[in-house]
C-alpha positions as CSV (number, residue, x, y, z in Angstrom):
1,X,-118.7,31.8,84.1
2,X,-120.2,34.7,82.5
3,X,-119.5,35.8,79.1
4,X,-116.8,38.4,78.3
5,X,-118.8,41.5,76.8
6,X,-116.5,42.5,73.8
7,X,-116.8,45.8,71.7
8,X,-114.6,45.8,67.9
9,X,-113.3,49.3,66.2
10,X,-114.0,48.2,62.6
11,X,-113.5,50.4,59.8
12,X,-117.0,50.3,58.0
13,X,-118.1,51.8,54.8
14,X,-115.3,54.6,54.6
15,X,-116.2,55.5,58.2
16,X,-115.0,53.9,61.9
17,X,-117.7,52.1,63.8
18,X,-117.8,50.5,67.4
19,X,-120.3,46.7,67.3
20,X,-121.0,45.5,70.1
21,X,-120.3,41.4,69.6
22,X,-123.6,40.4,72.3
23,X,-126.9,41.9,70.3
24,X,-125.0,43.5,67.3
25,X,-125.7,47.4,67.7
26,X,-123.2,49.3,66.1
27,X,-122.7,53.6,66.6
28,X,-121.0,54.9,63.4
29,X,-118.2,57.6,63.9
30,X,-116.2,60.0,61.4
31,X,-112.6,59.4,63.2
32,X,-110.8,56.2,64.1
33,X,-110.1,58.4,67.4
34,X,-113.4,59.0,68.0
35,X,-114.4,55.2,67.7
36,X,-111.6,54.4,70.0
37,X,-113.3,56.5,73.0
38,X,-116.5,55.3,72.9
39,X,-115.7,52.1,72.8
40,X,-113.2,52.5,75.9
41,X,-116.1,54.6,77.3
42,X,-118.7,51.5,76.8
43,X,-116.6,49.1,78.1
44,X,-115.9,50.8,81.4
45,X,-119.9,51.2,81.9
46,X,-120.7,47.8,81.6
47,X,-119.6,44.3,83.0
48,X,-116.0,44.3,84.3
49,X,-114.5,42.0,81.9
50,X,-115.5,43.8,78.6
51,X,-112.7,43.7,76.4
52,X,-112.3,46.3,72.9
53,X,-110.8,45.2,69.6
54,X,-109.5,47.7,67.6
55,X,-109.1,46.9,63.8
56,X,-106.6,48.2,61.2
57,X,-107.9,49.4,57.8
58,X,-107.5,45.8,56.9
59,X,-109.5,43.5,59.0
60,X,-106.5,42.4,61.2
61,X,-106.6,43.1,65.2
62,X,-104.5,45.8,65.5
63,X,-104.9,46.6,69.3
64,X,-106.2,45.1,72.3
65,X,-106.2,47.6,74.7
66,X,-107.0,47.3,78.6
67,X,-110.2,48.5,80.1
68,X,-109.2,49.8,84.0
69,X,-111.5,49.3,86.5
70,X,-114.3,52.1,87.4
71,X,-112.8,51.5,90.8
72,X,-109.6,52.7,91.9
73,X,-106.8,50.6,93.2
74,X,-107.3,53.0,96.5
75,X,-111.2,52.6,96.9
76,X,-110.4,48.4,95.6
77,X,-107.8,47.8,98.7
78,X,-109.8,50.2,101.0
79,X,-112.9,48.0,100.6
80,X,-110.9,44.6,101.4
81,X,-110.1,46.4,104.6
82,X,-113.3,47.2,105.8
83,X,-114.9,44.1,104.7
84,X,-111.8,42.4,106.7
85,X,-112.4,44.4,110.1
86,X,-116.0,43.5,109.4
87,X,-115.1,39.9,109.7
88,X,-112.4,40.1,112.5
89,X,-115.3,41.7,114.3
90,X,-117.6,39.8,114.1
91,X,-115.5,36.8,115.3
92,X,-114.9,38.2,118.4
């Protein structure tokens, strides 16, 4: 099973910062906001089970939010169609 990419919204020397957990990089940021986005933004671009942290001023998790698919639920069930008349097909 591969490993669950996850990003954490820590607040880091008076300013936000998003670290990423697998090689440690870390992109500084002036607003919590700000912080939130990127890491939301990361997350979507890379495997499909990243997963964000967001921290309170104190070190405890304050939010775990979901990260959507890039794929919409239309495009998702579209593709389990085709892929099924693909198969159905090809029996026959």
């Amino acid at each position: 099973m591969a490993r669950k990419e996850v990003f954490h919204v820590v607040l880091r020397d008076g300013s936000w910062a998003v670290r990423r957990q697998s090689n440690g990089y870390i992109w500084v940021f002036n607003s919590k906001t700000d912080a939130i986005d990127d890491a939301l933004r990361r997350a979507r671009k890379t495997k499909p089970r990243a997963e964000v942290l967001i921290y309170g001023t104190h070190g405890q998790v304050f939010q775990k939010p979901i990260v959507k698919s890039r794929f919409s639920e239309k495009a998702i069930r579209d593709a389990v169609r085709a892929v099924k008349s693909q198969r159905e097909a090809s029996k026959e």
